[in-house]
ZAVOKOL-860237 format. One record per residue (C-alpha): residue number from 1; chain; x, y, z. Coordinates in nm, 3 decimals, decimal comma, always signed. Layout:
N
  nr kette       x       y       z
 NUM     A       X       Y       Z
...
//
This chain:
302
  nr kette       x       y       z
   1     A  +1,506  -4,912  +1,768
   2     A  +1,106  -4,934  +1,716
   3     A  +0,921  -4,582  +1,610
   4     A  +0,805  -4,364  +1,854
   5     A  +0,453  -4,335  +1,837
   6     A  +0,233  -4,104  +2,024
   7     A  -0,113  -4,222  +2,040
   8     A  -0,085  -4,442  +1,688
   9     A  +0,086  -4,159  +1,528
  10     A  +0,445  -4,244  +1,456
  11     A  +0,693  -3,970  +1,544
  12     A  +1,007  -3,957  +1,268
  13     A  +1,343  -4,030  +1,334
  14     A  +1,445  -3,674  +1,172
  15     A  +1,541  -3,277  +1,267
  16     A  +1,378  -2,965  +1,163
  17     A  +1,716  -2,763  +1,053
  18     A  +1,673  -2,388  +1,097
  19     A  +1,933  -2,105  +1,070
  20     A  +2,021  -1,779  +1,232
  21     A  +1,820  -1,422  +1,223
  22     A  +1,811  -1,132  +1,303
  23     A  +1,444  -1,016  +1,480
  24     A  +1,300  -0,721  +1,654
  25     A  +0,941  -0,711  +1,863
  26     A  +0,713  -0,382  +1,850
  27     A  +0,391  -0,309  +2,044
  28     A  +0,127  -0,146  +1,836
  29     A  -0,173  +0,046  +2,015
  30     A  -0,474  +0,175  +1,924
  31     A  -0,831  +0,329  +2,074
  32     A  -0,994  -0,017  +2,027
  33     A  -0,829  -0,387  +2,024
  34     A  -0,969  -0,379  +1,640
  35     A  -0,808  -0,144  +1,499
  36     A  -0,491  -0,238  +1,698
  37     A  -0,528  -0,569  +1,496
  38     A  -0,583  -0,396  +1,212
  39     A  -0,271  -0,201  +1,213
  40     A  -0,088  -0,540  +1,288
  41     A  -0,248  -0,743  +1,037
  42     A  -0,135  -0,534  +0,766
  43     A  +0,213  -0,452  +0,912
  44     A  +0,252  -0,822  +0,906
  45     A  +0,128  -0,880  +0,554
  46     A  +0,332  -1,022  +0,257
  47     A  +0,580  -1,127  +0,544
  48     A  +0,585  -1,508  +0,510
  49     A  +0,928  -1,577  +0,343
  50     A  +1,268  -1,378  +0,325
  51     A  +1,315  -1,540  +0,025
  52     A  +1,060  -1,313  -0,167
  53     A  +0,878  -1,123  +0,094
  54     A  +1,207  -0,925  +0,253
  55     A  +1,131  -1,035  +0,601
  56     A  +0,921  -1,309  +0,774
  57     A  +0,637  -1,137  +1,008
  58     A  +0,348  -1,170  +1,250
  59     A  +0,138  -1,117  +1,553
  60     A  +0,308  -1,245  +1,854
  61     A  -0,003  -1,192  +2,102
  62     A  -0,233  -0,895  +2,206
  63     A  -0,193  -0,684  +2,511
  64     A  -0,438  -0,582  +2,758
  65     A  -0,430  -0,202  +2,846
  66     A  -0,190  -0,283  +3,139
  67     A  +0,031  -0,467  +2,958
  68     A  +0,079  -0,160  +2,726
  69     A  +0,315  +0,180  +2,743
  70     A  -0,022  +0,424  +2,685
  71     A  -0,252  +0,211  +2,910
  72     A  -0,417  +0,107  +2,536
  73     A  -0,506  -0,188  +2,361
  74     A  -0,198  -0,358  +2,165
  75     A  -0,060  -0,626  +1,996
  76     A  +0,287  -0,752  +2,006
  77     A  +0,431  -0,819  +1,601
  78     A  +0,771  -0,988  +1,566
  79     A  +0,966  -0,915  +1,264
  80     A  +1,276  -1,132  +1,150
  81     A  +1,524  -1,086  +0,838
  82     A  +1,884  -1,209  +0,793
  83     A  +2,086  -0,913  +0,885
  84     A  +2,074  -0,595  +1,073
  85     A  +2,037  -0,310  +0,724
  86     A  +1,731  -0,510  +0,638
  87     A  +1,550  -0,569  +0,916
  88     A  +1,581  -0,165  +0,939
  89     A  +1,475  -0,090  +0,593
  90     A  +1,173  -0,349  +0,676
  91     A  +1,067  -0,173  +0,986
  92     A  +1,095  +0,146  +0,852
  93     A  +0,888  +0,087  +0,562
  94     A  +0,624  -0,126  +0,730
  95     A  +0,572  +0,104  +1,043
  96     A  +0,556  +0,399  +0,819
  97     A  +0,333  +0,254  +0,545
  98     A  +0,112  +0,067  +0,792
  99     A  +0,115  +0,207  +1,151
 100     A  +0,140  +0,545  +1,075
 101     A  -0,126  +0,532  +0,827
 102     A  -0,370  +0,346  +1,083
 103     A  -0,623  +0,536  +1,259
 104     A  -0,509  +0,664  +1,615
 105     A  -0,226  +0,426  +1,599
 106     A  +0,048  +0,434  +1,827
 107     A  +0,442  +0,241  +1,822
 108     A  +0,669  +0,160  +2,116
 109     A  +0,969  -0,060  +2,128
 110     A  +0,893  -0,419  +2,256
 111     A  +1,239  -0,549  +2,302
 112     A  +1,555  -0,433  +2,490
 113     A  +1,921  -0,516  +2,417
 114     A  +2,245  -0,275  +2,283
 115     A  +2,203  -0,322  +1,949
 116     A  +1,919  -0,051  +1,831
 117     A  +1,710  -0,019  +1,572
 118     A  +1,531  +0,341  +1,457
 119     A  +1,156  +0,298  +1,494
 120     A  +1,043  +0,662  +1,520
 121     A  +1,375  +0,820  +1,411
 122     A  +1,336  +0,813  +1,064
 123     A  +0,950  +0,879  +1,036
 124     A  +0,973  +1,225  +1,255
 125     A  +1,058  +1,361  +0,899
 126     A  +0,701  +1,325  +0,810
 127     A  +0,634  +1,593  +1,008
 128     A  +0,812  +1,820  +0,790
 129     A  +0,966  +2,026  +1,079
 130     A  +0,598  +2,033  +1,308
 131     A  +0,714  +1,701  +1,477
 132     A  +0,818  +1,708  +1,833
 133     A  +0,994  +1,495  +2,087
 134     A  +1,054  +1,441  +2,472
 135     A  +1,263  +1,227  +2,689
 136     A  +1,045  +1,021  +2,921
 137     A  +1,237  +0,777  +3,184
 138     A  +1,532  +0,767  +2,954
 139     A  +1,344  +0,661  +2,623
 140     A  +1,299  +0,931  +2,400
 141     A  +0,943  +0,951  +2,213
 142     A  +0,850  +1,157  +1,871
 143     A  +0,488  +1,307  +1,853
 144     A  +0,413  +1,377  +1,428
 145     A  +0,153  +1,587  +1,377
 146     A  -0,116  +1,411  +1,125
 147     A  -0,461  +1,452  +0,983
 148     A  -0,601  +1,207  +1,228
 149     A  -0,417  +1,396  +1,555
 150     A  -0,116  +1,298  +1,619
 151     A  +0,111  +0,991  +1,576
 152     A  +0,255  +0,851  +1,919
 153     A  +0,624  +0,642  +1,791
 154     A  +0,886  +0,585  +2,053
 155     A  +1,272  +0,661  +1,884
 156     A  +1,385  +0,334  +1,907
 157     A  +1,341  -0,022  +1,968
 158     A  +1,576  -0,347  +2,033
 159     A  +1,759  -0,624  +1,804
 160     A  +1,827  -0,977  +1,861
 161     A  +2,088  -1,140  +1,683
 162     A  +2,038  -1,489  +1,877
 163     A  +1,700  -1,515  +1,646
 164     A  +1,600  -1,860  +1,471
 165     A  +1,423  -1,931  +1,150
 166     A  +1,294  -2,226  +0,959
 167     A  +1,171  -2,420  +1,270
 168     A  +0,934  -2,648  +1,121
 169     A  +0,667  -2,969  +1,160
 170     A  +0,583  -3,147  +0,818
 171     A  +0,167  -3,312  +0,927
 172     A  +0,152  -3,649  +0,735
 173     A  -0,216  -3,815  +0,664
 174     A  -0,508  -4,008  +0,525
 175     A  -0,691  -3,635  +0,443
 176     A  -0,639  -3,263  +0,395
 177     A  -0,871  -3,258  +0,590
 178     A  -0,736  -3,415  +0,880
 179     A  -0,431  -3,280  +0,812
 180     A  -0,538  -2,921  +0,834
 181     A  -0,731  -2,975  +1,159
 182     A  -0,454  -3,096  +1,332
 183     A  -0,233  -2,785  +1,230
 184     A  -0,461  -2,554  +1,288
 185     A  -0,426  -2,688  +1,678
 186     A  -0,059  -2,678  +1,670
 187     A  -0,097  -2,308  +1,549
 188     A  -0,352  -2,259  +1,829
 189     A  -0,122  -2,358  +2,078
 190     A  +0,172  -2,211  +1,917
 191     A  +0,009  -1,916  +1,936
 192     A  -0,009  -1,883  +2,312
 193     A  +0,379  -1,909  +2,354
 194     A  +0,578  -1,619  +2,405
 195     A  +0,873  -1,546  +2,143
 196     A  +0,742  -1,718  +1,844
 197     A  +0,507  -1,656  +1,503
 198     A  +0,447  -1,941  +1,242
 199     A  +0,430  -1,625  +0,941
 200     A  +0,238  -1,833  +0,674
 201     A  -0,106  -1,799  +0,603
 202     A  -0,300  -1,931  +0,941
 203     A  +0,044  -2,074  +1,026
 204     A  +0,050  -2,289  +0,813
 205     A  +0,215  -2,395  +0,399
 206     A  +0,030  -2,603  +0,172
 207     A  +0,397  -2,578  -0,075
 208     A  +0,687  -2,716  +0,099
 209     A  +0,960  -2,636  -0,139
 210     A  +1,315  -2,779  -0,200
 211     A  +1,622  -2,572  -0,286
 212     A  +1,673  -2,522  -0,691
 213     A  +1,465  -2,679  -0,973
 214     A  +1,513  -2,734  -1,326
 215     A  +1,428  -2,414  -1,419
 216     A  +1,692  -2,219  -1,484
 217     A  +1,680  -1,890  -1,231
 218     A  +1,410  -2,066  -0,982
 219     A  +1,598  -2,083  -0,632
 220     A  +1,359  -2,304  -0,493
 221     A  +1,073  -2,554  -0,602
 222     A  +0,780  -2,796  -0,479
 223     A  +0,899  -3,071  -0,254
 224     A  +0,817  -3,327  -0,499
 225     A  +0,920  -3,620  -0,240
 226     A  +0,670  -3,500  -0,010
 227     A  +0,416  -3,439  -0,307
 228     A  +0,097  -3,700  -0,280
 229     A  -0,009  -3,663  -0,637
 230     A  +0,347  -3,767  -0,758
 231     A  +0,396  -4,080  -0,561
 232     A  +0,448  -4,283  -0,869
 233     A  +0,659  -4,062  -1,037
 234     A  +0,946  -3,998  -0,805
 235     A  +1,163  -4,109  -0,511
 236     A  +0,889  -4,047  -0,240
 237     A  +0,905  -3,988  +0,110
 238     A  +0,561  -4,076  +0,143
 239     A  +0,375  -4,376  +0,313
 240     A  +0,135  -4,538  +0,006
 241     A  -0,150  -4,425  +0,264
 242     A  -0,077  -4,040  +0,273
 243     A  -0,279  -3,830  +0,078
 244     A  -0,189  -3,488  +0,207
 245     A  +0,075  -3,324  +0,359
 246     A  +0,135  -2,965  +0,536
 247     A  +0,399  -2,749  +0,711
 248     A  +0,382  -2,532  +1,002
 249     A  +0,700  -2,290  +0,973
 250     A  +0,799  -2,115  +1,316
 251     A  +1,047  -1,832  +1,374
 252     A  +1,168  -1,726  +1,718
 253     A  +1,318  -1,457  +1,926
 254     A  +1,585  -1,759  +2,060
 255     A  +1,607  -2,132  +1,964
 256     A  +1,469  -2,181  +2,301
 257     A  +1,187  -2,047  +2,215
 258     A  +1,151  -2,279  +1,920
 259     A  +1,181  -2,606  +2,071
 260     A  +0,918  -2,512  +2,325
 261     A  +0,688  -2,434  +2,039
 262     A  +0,729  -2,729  +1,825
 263     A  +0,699  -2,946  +2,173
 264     A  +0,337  -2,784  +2,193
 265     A  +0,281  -2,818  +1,823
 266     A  +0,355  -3,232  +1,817
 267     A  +0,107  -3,240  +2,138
 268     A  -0,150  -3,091  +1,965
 269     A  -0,130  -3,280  +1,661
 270     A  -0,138  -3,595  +1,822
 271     A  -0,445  -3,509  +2,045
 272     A  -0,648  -3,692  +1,854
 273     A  -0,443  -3,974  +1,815
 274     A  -0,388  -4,147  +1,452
 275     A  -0,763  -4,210  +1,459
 276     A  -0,845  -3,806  +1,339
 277     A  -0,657  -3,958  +1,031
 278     A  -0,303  -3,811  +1,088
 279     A  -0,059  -4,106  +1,045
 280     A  +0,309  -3,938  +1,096
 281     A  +0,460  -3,588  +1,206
 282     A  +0,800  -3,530  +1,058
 283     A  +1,013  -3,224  +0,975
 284     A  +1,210  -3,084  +0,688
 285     A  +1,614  -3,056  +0,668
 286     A  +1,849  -3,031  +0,399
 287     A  +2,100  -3,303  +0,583
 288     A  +2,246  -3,025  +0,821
 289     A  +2,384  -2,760  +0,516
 290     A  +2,142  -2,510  +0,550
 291     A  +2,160  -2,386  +0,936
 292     A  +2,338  -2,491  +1,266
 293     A  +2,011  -2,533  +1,425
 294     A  +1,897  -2,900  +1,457
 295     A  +1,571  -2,962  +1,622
 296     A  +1,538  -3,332  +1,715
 297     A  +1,167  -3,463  +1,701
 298     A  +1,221  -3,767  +1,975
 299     A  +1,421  -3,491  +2,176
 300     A  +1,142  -3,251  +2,182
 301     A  +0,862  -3,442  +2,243
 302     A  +0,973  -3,556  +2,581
//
């Protein structure tokens, strides 16, 4: 069967494997949209990989005022770990150390569903006995008396446990260059999807890694068959004509959710078509051992 190509750029016969999560969604407010960002921005910091961050994180989209439970500015953050006692402990700490802490800051829940997670539970105790609370359409809300006024944090919010991680898109090409520009307009486009965050730096990782190295202790290392500079030295996945290579790592509220983001993020990469200088868009897997979720490039791009 020939490649499928997509305007010169040749589409590889391989899955993106990704594996189940755990994820919550919370809507941040705040007087202005830039210091709702703000609040978000840092929430969401240091949250690219479980593997040493304690959850993956970011900014799902921002909310107009009547999108919003105060009639404020807000931004949607998504927040993913692999099992329910973290995912607390990371919401707790990150709301607390980074919402609270944000000028006129507010917190509601942003997802439904039986399972419940304490958003505003545990941080009433700031108060130190001042806080109050009140029942509003069923949902109960905590006001904590602070320097700034008063922080606004409803009691709890939802869990998922039908959440995916580890989608991915490995960008193959002639330049970093080229390379980067055409991830930075699947991130675009990822971006305007509901359900989904790419939590690395702009979206996007520079250090693919494989699982173990010959380090004793290191759990993971660089993907040294997907490594330009070390064509010559090991078994390469690499085309002699690639000089740079970068992922785009998605996490979603539902594999659903996924596949329609990586279907947006091949269009957008091929735009251009193979004469930007991208030459192939592939995807990492570990031969179906690492998750039960198998994303199929020539599946999704139809």
């Amino acid at each position: 069967m020939p490649d499928l190509k997509i305007k010169g750029i040749t589409i590889v016969e391989t899955f993106a494997e990704a594996f189940p999560m755990v994820g919550t969604r919370i809507i941040i407010t705040a007087p202005t949209m830039e210091w709702a960002l703000i609040s978000a921005r840092t929430m969401t910091g240091f949250a690219t990989s479980v593997i040493a961050c304690g959850a993956e994180a970011g900014i799902e989209r921002t909310l107009s005022r009547k999108e919003t439970p105060d009639g404020r500015p807000g931004v949607a953050v998504l927040l993913f770990t692999m099992d329910a006692d973290k995912l607390q402990k990371q919401l707790r700490n990150r709301v607390g150390q980074c919402v609270l802490t944000s000028p006129g800051s507010a917190c509601f829940a942003g997802l439904e569903g039986e399972k419940r997670l304490k958003l505003g539970a545990p941080l009433r105790f700031f108060g130190d006995g001042w806080q109050m609370s009140k029942v509003l359409g069923g949902k109960r809300y905590w006001r904590i008396p602070v320097m700034g006024g008063e922080f606004l944090c409803e009691d709890t919010t939802g869990m998922t446990k039908k959440a995916v991680g580890g989608g991915n898109l490995l960008v193959l090409g002639k330049s970093h260059e080229s390379v980067l520009a055409a991830c930075t307009r699947a991130v675009k486009a990822m971006a305007e999807l509901p359900g989904v965050i790419t939590p690395f730096p702009g979206g996007i990782v520079r250090s693919g890694s494989k699982v173990g190295s010959k380090y004793k202790g290191q759990i993971a290392s660089t993907n040294d068959a997907y490594s330009p500079g070390l064509k010559g030295a090991v078994n390469s996945a690499l085309p002699l004509d690639v000089e740079a290579v970068l992922e785009i790592v998605i996490d979603g509220l539902t594999a659903d959710a996924i596949h329609t983001a990586m279907h947006a993020g091949i269009h957008a990469i091929a735009k251009g078509g193979s004469r930007t200088g991208v030459t192939h868009i592939s995807a990492g897997n570990y031969g179906g051992n690492l998750g039960p979720h198998h994303f199929h490039l020539k599946e999704i791009v139809g």
